[in-house]
C-alpha positions as CSV (number, residue, x, y, z in Angstrom):
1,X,120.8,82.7,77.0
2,X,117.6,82.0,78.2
3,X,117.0,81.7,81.9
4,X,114.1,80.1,83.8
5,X,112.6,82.5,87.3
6,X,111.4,79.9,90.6
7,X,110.0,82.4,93.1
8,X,108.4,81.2,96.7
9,X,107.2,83.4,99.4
10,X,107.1,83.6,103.3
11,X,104.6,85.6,104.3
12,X,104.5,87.4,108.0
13,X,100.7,88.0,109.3
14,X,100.1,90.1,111.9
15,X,97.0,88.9,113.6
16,X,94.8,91.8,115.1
17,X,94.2,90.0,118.2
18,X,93.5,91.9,121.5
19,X,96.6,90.7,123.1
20,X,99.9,88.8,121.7
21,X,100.6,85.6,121.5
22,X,101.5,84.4,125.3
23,X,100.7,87.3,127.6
24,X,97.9,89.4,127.9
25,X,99.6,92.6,126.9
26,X,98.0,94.6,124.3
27,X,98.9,94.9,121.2
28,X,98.2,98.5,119.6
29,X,100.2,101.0,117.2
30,X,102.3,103.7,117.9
31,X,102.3,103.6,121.8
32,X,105.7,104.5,123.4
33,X,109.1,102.3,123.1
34,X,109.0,99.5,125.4
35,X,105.6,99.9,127.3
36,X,103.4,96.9,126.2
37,X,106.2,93.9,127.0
38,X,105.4,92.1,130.1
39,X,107.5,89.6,131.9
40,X,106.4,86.8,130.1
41,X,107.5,88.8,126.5
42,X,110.7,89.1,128.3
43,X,111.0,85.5,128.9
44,X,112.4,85.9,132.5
45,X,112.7,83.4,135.3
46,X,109.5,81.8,136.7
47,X,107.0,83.0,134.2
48,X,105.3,80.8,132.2
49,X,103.7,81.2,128.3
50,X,99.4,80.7,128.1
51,X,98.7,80.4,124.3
52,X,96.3,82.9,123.2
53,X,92.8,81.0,121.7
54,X,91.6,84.0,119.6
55,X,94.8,83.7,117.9
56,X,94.7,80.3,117.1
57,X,91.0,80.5,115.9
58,X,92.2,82.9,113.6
59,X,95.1,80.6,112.0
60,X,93.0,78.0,111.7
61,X,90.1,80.4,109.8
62,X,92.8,80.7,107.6
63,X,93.5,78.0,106.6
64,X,89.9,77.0,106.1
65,X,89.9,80.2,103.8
66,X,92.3,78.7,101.4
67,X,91.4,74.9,101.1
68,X,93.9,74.2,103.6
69,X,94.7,70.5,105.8
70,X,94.2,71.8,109.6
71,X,95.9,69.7,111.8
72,X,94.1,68.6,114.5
73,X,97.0,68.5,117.0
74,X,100.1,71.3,116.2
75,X,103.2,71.3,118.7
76,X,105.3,74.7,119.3
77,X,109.1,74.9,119.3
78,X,111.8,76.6,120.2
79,X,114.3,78.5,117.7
80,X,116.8,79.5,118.7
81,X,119.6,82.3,118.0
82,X,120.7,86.0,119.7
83,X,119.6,88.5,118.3
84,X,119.2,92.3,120.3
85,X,115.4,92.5,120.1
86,X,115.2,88.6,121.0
87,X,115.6,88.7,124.8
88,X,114.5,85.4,125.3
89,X,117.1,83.9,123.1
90,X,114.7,81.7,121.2
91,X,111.7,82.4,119.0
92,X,108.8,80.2,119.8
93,X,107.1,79.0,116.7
94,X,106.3,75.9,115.0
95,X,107.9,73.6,112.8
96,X,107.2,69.9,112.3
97,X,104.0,70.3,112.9
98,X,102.1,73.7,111.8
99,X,98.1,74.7,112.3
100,X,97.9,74.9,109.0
101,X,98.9,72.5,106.2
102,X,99.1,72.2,102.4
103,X,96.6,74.8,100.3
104,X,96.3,77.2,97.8
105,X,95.4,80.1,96.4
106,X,93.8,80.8,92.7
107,X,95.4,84.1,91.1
108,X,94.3,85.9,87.9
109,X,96.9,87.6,86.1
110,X,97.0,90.9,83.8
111,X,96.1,88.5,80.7
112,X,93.4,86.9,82.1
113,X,95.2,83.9,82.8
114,X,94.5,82.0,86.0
115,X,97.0,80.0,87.9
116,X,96.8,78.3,91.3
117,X,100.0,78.9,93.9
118,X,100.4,76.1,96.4
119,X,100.7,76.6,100.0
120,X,103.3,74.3,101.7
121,X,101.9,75.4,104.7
122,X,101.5,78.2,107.8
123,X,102.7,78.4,111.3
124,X,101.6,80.1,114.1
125,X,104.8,81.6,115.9
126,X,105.3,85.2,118.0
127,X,107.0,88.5,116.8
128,X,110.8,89.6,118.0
129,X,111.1,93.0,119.0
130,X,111.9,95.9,116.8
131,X,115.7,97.7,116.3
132,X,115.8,101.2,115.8
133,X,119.2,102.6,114.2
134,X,117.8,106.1,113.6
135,X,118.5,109.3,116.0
136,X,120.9,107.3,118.7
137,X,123.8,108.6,117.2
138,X,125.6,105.7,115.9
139,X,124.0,103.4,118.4
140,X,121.2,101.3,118.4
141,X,117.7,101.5,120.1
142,X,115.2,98.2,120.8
143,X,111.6,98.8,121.0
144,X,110.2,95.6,122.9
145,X,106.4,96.4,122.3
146,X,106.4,94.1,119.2
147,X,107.9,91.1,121.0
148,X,105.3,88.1,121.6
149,X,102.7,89.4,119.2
150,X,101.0,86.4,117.1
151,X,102.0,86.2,113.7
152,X,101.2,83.4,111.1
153,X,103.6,82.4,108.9
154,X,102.7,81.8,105.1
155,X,105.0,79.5,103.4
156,X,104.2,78.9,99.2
157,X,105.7,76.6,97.0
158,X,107.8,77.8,94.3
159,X,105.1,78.2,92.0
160,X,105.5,81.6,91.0
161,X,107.9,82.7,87.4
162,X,108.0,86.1,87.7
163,X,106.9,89.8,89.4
164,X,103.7,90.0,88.3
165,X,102.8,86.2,89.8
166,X,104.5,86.7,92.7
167,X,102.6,90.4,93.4
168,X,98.9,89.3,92.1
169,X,99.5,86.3,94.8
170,X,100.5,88.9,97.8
171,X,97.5,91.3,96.9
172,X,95.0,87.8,96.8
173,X,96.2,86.7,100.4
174,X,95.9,90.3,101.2
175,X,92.6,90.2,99.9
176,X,92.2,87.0,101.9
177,X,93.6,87.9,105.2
178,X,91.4,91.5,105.2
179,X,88.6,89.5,104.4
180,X,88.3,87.1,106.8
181,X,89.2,89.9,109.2
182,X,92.0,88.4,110.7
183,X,94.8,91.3,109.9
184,X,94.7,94.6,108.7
185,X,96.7,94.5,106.2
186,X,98.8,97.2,107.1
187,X,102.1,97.3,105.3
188,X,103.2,100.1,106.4
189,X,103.0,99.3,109.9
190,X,104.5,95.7,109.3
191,X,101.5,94.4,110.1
192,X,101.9,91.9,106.6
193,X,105.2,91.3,105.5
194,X,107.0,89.5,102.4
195,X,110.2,87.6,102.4
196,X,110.7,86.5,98.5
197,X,112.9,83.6,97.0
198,X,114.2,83.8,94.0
199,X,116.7,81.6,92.4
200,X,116.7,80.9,88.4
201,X,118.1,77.9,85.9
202,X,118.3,77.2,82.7
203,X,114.9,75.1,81.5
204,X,114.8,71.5,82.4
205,X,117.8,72.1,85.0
206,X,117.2,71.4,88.8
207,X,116.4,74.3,91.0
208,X,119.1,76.9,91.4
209,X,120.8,78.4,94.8
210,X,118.2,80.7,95.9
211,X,118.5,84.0,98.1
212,X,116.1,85.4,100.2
213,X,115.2,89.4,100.2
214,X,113.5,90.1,103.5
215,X,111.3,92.5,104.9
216,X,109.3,93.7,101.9
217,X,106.3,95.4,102.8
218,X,104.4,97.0,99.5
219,X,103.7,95.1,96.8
220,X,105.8,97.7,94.5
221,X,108.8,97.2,96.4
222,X,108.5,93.9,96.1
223,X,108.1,93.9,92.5
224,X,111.2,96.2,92.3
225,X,113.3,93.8,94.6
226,X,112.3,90.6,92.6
227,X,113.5,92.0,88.9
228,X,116.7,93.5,90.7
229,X,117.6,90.2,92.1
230,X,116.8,88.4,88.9
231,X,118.7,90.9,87.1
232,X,121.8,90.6,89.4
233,X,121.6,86.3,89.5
234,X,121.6,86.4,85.7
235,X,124.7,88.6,85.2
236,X,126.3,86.3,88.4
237,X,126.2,83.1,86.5
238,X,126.6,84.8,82.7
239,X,129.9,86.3,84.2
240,X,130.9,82.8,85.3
241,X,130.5,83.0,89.2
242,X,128.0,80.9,91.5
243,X,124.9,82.6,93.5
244,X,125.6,82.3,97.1
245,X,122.5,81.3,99.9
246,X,122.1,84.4,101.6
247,X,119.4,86.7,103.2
248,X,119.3,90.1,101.2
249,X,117.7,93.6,102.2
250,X,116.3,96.0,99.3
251,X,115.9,99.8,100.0
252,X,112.9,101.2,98.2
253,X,114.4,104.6,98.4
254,X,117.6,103.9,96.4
255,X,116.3,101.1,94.5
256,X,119.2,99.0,95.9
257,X,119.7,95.4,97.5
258,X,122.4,94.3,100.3
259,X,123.6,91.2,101.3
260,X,122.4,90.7,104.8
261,X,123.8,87.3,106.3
262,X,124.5,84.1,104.9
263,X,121.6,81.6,104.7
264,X,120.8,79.4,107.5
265,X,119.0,75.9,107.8
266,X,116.8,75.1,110.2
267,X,119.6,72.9,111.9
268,X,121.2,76.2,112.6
269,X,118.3,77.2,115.0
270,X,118.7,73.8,117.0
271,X,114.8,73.5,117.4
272,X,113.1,71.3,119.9
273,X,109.7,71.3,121.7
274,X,108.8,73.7,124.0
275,X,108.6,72.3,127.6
276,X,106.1,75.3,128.8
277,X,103.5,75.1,126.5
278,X,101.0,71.7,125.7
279,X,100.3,70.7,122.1
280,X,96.9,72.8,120.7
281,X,93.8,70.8,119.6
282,X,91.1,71.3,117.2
283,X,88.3,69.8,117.0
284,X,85.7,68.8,114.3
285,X,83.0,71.1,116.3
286,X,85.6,74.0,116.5
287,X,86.3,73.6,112.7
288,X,82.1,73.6,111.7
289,X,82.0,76.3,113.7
290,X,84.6,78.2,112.1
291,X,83.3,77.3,109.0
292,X,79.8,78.5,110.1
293,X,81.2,82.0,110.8
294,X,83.4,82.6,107.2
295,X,82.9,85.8,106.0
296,X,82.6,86.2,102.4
297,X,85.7,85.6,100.4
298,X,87.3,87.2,97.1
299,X,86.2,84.7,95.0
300,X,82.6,84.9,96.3
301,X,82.7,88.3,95.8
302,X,83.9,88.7,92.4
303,X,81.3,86.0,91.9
304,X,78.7,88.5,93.3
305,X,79.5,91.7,91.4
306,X,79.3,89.9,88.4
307,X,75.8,88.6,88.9
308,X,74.7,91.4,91.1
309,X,76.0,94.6,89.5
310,X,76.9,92.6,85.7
311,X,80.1,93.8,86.0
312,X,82.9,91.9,83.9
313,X,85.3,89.4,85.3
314,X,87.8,92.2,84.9
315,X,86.1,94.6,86.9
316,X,85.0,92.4,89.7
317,X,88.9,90.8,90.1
318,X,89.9,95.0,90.6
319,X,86.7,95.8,92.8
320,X,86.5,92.7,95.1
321,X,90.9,92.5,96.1
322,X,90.5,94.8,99.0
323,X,87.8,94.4,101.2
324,X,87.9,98.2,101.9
325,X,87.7,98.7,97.7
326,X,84.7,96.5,98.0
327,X,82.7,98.0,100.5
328,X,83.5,101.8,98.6
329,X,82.1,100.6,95.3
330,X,79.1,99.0,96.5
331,X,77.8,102.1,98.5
332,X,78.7,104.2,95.4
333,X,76.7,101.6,93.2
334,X,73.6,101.7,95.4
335,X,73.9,105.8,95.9
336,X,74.6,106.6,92.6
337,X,72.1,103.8,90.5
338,X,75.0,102.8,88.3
339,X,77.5,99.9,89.1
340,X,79.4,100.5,85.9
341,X,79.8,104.3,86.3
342,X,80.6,103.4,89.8
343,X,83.4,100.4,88.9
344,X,84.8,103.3,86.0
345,X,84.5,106.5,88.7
346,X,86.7,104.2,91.9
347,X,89.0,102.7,89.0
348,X,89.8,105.8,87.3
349,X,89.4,108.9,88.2
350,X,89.3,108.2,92.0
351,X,92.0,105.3,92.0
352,X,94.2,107.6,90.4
353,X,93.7,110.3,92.6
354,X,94.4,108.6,95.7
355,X,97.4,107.2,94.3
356,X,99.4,110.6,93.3
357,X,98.3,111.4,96.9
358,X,99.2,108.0,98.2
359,X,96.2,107.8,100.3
360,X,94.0,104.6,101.2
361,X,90.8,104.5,100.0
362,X,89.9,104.8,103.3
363,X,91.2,108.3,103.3
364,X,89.8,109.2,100.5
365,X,88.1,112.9,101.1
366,X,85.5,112.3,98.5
367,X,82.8,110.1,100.1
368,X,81.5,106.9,98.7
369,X,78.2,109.4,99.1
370,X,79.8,112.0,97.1
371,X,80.6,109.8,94.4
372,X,77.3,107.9,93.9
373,X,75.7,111.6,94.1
374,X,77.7,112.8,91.3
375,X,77.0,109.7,88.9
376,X,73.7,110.5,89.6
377,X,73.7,114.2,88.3
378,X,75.9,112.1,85.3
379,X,73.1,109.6,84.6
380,X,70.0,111.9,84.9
381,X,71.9,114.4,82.6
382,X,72.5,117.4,85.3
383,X,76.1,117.4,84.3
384,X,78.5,116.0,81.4
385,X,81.4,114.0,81.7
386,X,83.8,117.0,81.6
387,X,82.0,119.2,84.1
388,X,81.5,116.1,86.6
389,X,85.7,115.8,86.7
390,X,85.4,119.5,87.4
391,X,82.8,118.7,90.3
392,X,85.0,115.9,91.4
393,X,87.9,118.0,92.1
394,X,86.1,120.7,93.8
395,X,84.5,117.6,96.3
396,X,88.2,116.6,96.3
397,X,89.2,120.1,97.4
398,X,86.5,119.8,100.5
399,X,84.4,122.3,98.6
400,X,80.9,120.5,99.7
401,X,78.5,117.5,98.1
402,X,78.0,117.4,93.9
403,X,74.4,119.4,94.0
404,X,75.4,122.3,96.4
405,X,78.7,122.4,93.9
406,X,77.0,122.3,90.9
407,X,74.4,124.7,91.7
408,X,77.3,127.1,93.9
409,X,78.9,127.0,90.5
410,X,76.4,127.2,87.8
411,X,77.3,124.1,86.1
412,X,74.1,122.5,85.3
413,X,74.3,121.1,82.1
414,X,72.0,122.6,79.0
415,X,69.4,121.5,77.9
416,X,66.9,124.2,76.6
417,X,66.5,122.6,72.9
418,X,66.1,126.3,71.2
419,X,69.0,128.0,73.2
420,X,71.7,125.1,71.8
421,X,69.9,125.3,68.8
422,X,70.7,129.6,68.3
423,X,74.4,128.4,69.3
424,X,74.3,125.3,66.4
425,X,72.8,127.7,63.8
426,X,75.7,130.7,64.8
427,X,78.4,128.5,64.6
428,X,77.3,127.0,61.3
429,X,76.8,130.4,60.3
430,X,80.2,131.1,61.4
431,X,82.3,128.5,60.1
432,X,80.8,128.2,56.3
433,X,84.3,126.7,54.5
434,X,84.1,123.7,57.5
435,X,80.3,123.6,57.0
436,X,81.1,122.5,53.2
437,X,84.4,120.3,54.0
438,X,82.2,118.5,56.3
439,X,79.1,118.3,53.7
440,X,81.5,116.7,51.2
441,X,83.2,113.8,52.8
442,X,82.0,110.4,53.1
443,X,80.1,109.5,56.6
444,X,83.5,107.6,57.8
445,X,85.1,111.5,57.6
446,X,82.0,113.4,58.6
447,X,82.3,111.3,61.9
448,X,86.1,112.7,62.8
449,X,85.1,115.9,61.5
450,X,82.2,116.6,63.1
451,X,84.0,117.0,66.0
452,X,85.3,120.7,65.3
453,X,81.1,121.4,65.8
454,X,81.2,119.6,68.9
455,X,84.2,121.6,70.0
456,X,83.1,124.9,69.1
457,X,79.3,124.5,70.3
458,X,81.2,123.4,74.4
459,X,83.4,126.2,74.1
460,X,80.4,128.5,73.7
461,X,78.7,126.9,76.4
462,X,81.4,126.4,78.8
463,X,81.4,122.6,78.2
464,X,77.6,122.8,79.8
465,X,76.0,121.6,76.3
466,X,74.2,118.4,76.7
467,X,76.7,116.1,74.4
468,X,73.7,113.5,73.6
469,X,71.4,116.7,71.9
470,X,74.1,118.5,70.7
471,X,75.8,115.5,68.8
472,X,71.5,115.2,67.3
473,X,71.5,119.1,66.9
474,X,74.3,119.3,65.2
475,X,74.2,116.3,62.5
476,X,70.3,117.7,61.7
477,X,71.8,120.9,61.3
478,X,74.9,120.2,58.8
479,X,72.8,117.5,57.1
């Protein structure tokens, strides 16, 4: 039986404003439990909320950044329920009318395929407090410091049919929200966080119950979580039972999913405006302004790389995502005097690196120096392909720059024309029975056979043979 995948997203954005939402207490990582939350976070008697400006300048650059209606005059609410890191009792947010209203967000998927994912709209609301259930022994621990600091609130239409839609959309308003230098972007810290939709039907049916699995914060996770639940909903209804409305968790450790609570609807939260706090405004000069201080965004980028640095539209989608990707590549590129070798070298070998690590390319502990140094020694001919991997590592390993390694190490590449040509003429010499195999085949053959020379000749040289002369060398030689 075939079954149809409906996937929408709510998206938490941390903004990286100096202070949260309604007080002026900082906002930072890692400080101890319960030591940035005034008064006002608290919600106690006789203190009143002052909406934060930078925070609402940044919701509304948002929403510029993806097409978006900004409405000139957005009310907050109250929300309310108990939870142990709400003290207040209510969540203040918005609802009926948001900063941001309907947009969207162009994706391009593995196949090349492009598809545009509607945004229903985004809210400005503050952050609850954080529970802790490790190390108290069977009890619980709240850590206030998160509570009151500005999030926005992403909420997509269900546009997305699968995991890989639904994860090239989080890593483009990842993209976006780095860009524009309003968050972070960092997952680990909660600092961007996915709650994902799901619900399926048969084609042509009406939309199906859908569930919600919260709290996802890497984009493999949520990739995981999304064909779990499918995988679960299909086997529900194929055994004959009925998906219930719920809020789910997923552990990434066990590759597991929970049912959390059942759903609610907003008629659960008993919303209504909140008396302390006056609508926000906007106005046409605050929005020109805004507009006047965009920074450049993915699309505009990819745009660039391919007419700056002719890269293809494959390349420049991988290389313009993360605004910290970006910035790597182009400093390679300009050290090294070769965007492609520089797209290949952060794509491959150094992508690949950092991920068995699981370090940011941030922490990467080769330089975007380092790397544009050794694509030089590549493209001047210094070193091959397979002694600059062998450089790599040993910059990798914290060993020093390319040229101090290379020339610590000996690995200049050779290319003293009558030394290779003593090596050509001893291995021919050496091997006369593949000398004639190779003299008797057609040229299609002589091309897959010619590579025993090739092998032989950077064996002798300790893979320091210049592969361009030797591949000339060697087919003058053998005729």
């Amino acid at each position: 039986m075939s079954w149809e995948v409906v996937i929408g997203l709510e998206i938490h954005v941390q903004l990286n404003t100096a202070s949260k939402l309604f007080s002026g207490s900082k906002l930072s990582t890692g400080a101890e439990p319960n030591t940035q939350a005034s008064l006002v976070d608290l919600g106690m008697p006789g203190t009143l909320p002052v909406v934060n400006k930078e925070a609402v300048r940044k919701a509304a650059l948002f929403g510029l950044a993806i097409n978006a209606d900004i409405c000139r005059h957005s009310v907050f609410e109250r929300k309310n329920y108990f939870y142990p890191d709400l003290p207040k009792g209510y969540q203040t947010t918005q609802l009926a009318e948001p900063i941001v209203g309907a947009g969207e967000v162009e994706i391009q998927l593995e196949n090349g395929e492009k598809k545009t994912v509607r945004i229903h709209h985004a809210h400005l609301e503050e952050d609850a407090g954080k529970s802790l259930h490790e190390d108290f022994h069977g009890m619980t621990g709240i850590d206030l410091n998160r509570a009151g600091t500005p999030l926005i609130e992403v909420v997509t239409e269900p546009d997305m049919s699968n995991a890989e839609e639904a994860v090239a959309f989080a890593r483009k308003l990842h993209a976006i929200v780095t860009s524009i230098g309003i968050c972070d972007g960092d997952m680990s810290q909660g600092n961007m966080r996915f709650d994902v939709n799901v619900s399926i039907r048969k084609p042509g049916d009406p939309l199906g119950t859908r569930t919600e699995t919260k709290n996802l914060n890497s984009f493999r996770f949520m990739e995981r979580a999304i064909k779990l639940e499918v995988e679960r909903q299909i086997d529900v209804l194929e055994d004959g039972g009925e998906i219930v409305q719920e809020t789910r968790l997923y552990n990434g450790d066990t590759h597991t999913a929970r049912s959390m609570r059942s759903k609610e609807d907003a008629n659960d939260y008993r919303y209504f405006p909140c008396p302390d706090l006056l609508p926000v405004a906007i106005t046409d000069a605050d929005l020109e302004a805004l507009k006047a201080a965009m920074p450049e965004l993915p699309n505009a980028r990819k745009a660039r790389f391919m007419d700056d640095y002719q890269l293809s539209e494959y390349d420049a989608d991988l290389l313009s995502g993360s605004i910290a990707t970006s910035a790597f590549f182009e400093r390679v590129a300009n050290a090294g005097g070769d965007a492609k070798l520089a797209a290949n070298w952060v794509m491959g070998e150094l992508a690949a690196r950092l991920n068995a690590e699981e370090k940011d390319i941030s922490d990467s502990p080769v330089s975007a120096e380092q790397l544009g140094q050794l694509i030089a020694r590549l493209k001047d001919g210094t070193i091959s392909s397979k002694i600059a991997k062998q450089v790599f590592e040993a910059c990798w390993a914290g060993e020093g720059d390319p040229d101090a390694i290379i020339e610590a190490k000996g690995l200049k590449q050779m290319s003293d024309s009558g030394e290779l040509e003593k090596i050509v003429d001893d291995i021919i010499a050496n091997n006369a029975p593949q000398v004639e195999d190779y003299r008797n085949s057609d040229d299609a053959k002589k091309k897959k056979k010619i590579g025993f020379f090739v092998g032989q000749a950077m064996k002798a040289t300790q893979g320091k043979a210049n592969p361009q002369q030797l591949n000339q060398l060697l087919k003058e030689k053998l005729g």
